[in-house]
N, C-alpha and C positions, 0 to 999 in steps of 0.2 A: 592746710585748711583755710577757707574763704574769710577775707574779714568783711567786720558786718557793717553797715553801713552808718553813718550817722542818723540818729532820732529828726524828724519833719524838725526844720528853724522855728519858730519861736519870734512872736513878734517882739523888737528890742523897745519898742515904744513902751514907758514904761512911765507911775506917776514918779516926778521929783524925789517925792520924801513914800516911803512904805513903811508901814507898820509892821516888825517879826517880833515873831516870839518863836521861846523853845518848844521841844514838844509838852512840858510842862504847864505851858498855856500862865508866868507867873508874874513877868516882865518884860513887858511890849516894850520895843525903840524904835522910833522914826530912824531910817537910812533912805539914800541915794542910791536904790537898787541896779544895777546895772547885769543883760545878762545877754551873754555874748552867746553865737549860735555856730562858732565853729574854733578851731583852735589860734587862728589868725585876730579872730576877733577877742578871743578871752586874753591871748597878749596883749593887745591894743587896748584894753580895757581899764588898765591903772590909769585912777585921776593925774591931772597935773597937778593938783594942790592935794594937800595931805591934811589939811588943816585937821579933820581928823582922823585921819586915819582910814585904813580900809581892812579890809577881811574878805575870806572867801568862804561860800555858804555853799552845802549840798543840798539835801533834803529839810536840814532841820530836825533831823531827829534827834538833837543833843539836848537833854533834858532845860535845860539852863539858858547863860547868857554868852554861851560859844562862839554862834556864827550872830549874831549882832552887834553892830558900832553906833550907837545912837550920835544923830549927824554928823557921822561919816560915809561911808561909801561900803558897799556888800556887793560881793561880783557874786552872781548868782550859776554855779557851772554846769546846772542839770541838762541845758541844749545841748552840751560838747561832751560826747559819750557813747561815740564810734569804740571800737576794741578789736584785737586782732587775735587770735588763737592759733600758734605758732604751729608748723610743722615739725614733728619729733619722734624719732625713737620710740615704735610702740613698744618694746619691755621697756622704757625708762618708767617710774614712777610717779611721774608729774609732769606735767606739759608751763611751757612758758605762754603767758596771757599778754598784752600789751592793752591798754586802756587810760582812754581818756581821763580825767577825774571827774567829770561829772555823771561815768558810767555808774548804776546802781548796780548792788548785786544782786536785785530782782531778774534786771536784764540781762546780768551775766549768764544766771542760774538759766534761764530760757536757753540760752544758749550750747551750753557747756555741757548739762546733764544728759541732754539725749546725747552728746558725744563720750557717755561715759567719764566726765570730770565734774568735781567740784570745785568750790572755792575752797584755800587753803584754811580762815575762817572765817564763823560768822554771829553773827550776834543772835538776841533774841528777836529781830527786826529784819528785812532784806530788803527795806527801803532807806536803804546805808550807800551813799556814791564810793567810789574810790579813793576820792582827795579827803573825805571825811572816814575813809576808814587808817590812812595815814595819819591823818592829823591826830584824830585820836585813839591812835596804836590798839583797836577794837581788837575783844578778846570773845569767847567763846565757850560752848562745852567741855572744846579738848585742848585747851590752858593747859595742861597738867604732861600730857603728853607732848603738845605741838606749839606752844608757844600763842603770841601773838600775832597780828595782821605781818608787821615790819620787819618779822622773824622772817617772812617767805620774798620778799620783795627783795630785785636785784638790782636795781639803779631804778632813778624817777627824775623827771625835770622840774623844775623851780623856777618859778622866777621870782627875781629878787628885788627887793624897793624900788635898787636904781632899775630897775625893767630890763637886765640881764638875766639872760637865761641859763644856769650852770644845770649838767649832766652828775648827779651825785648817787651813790651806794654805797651801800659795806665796806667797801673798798676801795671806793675815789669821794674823796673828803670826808671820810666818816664821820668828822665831828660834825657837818651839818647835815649829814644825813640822819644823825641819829638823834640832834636836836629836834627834828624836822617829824621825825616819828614821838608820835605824842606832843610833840610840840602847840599842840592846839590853832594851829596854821598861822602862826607868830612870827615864823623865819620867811615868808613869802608865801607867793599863789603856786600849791601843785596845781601841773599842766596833764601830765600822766605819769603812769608807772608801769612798769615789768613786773611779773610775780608768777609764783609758781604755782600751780594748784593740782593737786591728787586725780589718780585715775580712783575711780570707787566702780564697785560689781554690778547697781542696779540703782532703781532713783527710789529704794526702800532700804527701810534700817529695820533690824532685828532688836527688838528694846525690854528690856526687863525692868520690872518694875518692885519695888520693895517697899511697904505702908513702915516705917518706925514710929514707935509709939512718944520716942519722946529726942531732946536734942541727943542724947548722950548715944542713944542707938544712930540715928544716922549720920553721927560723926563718925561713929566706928563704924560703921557700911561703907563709907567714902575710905577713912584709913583702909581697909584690911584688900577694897577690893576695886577699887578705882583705876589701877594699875593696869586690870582685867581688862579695861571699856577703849574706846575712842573717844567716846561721848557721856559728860556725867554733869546731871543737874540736880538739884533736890527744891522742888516747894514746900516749903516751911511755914505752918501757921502760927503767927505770932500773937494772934489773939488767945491761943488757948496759956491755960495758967497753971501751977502748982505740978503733977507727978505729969501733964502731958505739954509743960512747957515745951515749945519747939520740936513737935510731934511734926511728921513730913513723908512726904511722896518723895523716894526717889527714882527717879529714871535713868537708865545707862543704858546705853545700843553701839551697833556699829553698821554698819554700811550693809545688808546683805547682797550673796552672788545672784546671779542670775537664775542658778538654781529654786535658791532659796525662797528668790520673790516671786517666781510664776503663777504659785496659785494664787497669788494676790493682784497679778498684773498681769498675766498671761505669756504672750510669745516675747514683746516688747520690753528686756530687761529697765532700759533708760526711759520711757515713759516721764513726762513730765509737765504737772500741769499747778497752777497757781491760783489763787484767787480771792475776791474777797467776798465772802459770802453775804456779811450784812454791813449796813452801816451805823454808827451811833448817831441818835437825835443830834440836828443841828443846836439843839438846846438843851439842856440838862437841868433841873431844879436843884439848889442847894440844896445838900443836907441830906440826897436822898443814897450816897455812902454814908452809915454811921454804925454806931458799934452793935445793934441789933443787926445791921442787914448785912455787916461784914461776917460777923461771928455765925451765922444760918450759915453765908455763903461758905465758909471757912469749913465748917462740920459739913456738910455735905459734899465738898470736894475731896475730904479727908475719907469719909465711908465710904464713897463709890469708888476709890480705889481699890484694887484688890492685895490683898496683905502681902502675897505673894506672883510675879507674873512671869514668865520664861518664854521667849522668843517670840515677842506677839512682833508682826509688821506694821510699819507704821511709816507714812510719807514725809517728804522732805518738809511740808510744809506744816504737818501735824508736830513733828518732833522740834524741827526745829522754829518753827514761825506761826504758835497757835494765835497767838494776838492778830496778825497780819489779818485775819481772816474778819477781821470787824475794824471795817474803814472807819477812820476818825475816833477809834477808842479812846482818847485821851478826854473826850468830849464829855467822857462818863463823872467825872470827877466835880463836875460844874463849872460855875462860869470864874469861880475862887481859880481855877487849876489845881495841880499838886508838885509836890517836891519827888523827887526820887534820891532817896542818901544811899552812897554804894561805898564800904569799903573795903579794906584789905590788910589783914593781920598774922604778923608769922604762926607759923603750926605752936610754936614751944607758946605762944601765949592764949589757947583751944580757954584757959581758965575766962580771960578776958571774954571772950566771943559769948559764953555764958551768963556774965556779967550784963550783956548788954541783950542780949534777948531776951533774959529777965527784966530790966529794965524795962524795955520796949512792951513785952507782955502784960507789966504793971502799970503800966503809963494809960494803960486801953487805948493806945494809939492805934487810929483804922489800918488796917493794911490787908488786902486779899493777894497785894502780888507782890511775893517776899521768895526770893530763890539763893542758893546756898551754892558754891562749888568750890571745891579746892583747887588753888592756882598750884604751875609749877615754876620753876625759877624764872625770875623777869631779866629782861632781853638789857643792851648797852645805852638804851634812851635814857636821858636823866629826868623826865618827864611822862616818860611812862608807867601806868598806874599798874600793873600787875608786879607781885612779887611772890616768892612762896608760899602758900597760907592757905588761909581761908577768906572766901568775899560772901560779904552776904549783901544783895541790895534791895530795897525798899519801896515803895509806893505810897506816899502822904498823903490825902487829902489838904492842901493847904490851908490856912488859918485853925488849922485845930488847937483850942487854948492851952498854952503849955509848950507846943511843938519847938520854938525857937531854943528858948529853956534846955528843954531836955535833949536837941541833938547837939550844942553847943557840951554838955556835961558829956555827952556820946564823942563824942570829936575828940575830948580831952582823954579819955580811957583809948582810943586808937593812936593816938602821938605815944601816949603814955608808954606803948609796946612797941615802937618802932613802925607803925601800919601808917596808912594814909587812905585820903579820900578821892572818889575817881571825879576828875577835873570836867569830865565830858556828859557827867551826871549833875555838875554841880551846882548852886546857883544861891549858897550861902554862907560859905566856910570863911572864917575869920582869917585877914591875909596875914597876921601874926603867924597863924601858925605852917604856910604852907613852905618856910625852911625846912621845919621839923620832920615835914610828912613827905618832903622829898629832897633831903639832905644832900643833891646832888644840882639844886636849882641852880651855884653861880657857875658850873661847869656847863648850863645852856645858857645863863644870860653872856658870859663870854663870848658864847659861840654868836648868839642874837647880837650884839654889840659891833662883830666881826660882821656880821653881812646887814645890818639894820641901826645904825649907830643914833639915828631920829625917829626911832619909834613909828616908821610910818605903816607899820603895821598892826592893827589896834584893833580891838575889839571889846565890849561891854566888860565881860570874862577879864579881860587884861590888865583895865583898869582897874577896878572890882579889886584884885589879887594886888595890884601896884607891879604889873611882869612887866 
């Protein structure tokens, strides 16, 4: 199979200092943006002076303070994002990809679908590059079954402070390969990676839908029947209270055949088209999320689901990427931004999870985009945020009075049980506590130590944390 060509260069002229933020819109920093437009140039890219540090930034879709070094240096990788789709074994199960890191999985998916494959995962987002879906070990609907991003990837290049470039995977130097996954792009700049991705039947999934009237039903839909799917998410309204606390839509699909999708797409199994249909105001008024327009919004997306649905079709990008479809959605929240809290709790502690969506339902805190999935066991990263359980993540409007308060007392009931917070959502967690929440942290800073001994790898997130 043909590889594709690299994206049009990219003028490198760029100001001094640039202002990013996350997609959160919460904590703008000044950096020294630098952005290289092929792979020769993203190596040549490391400052000589580290005075603070540098980082490497994809899209920006990390809720937080991830891909920002306020006066340091941000290598920006979205020019360099050529990719290759390997030749293989058509009964094999999955074809080998090769890709730059600033390939996104938009581009991939344009690619890959009509040849019958997808990505191995993906988020609720497909404006995700590859060196950010390493960095932070992105998980997906089928957690449960298939792991995470750094579950499928077979070696990735690095390079490292001193501007050496080592060949690392599963397999050859695993400790900093699997730092390096979830690692929050701490251990160096990925350059690219190898990964595996699925043949699938057609560019439609077959999706069932189930209305539960409260949490306690669709936790037992996910227990009893989870196992059944590919793909399992649930929307959760956390505004509702009392006998319909944590009432929800859940959705599980899986890929349909070529059979299956025709009357929905005709001759053309792999059909595959993306977009964004509208965009949000380049301006938003404060305030005009609040707990009247959440709580409408909330009850109406609750009823127009149907109680019960069986094999309706539905496209890659409805299932999986309804947001994508309204450019600059984040823009909705105002000019405050928002927070997004995501965490992650073992099964045996379902009482906790209770605990806090009551909480969260009594608090009247806004939230319209609130999703539920059961993780399956997390992969050898010490820094990777999946583990068995349950995640549930959230949507804040920022400055809500109270909010700091109440997810700080939330944070403390997820330690409490062994769970943690996901680092690549984050952008306010007490650094006391992130030993606790990931009891495996000096077995990366060893590894970090070993290939980064001057910290010249830094980012807002890092200091923030004291990593």
């Amino acid at each position: 199979m043909p590889s594709t060509p690299p994206e049009p260069a990219a003028v490198r002229a760029v100001p001094s200092s640039v202002e990013l933020f996350g997609w959160g819109r919460t904590a703008p920093s000044g950096a020294d943006v630098r952005r290289p437009t092929s792979p020769i140039e993203l190596q040549r890219a490391l400052p000589t002076s580290f005075e603070r540090g540098l980082i490497a930034r994809g899209l920006g879709r990390s809720y937080g303070d991830a891909a920002q070094n306020a006066g340091g240096t941000v290598i920006e990788t979205t020019d360099v994002a050529a990719f290759t789709i390997h030749e293989s074994d058509p009964n094999s199960d999955t074809v080998l990809v090769t890709a730059d890191a600033g390939a996104s999985i938009d581009r991939l998916l344009h690619a890959l679908v009509p040849q019958g494959l997808f990505v191995p995962v993906t988020p609720g987002t497909r404006y995700v590059t590859v060196g950010g879906a390493i960095a932070a070990d992105i998980h997906g609907k089928n957690h449960h079954l298939k792991g995470s991003w750094c579950n499928h990837v077979v070696s990735l290049h690095l390079q490292l402070a001193d501007g050496s470039v080592v060949e690392i995977g599963p397999d050859r130097d695993p400790e900093l390969f699997w730092a390096t996954a979830g690692g929050m792009g701490l251990t160096g700049v990925i350059l690219d990676a190898t990964f595996r991705c699925p043949r699938i039947g057609s560019s439609q999934l077959l999706v069932d839908t189930d209305r539960a009237a409260d949490l306690d039903a669709v936790c037992e839909l996910m227990r009893s029947g989870d196992h059944l799917y590919d793909y399992s998410v649930a929307w959760i309204d956390l505004m509702a209270t009392g006998a319909n606390m944590g009432r929800s839509v859940l959705t599980r699909g899986r890929f349909a055949s070529a059979e299956e999708a025709a009357p929905k797409i005709g001759a053309d199994p792999y059909k595959y088209s993306a977009s964004e249909l509208v965009s949000a105001p380049p301006f938003m008024p404060a305030g005009l999320l609040n707990k009247l327009s959440i709580r409408a919004f909330n009850e109406l997306w609750f009823r127009k689901a149907p109680v019960e649905r069986r094999d309706e079709i539905q496209s890659i990008p409805t299932f999986f990427h309804p947001l994508d479809m309204v450019r600059g959605w984040n823009r909705i929240y105002g000019p405050a931004g928002f927070l997004q809290w995501q965490f992650v709790i073992p099964f045996d502690a379902t009482r906790t999870l209770f605990t806090i969506v009551e909480e969260i339902s009594q608090s009247g805190c806004t939230s319209f985009l609130a999703v539920l999935k059961s993780f399956g066991e997390g992969n050898a990263a010490p820094l990777s945020f999946p583990a068995g359980g349950w995640t549930l993540a959230l949507d804040i409007p920022a400055g809500v009075p109270g909010l700091g308060p109440l997810l700080d007392r939330l944070d403390n009931l997820v330690v409490g049980v062994g769970g943690r917070i996901y680092l690549a959502k984050d952008s306010r967690v007490r650094p006391e506590l992130l030993p606790q929440m990931y009891p495996r942290l000096d077995e990366w800073k060893t590894v970090r130590e070993r290939v980064d001994p001057n910290r010249r790898m830094m980012s807002d997130l890092a200091r923030r944390l004291g990593l």
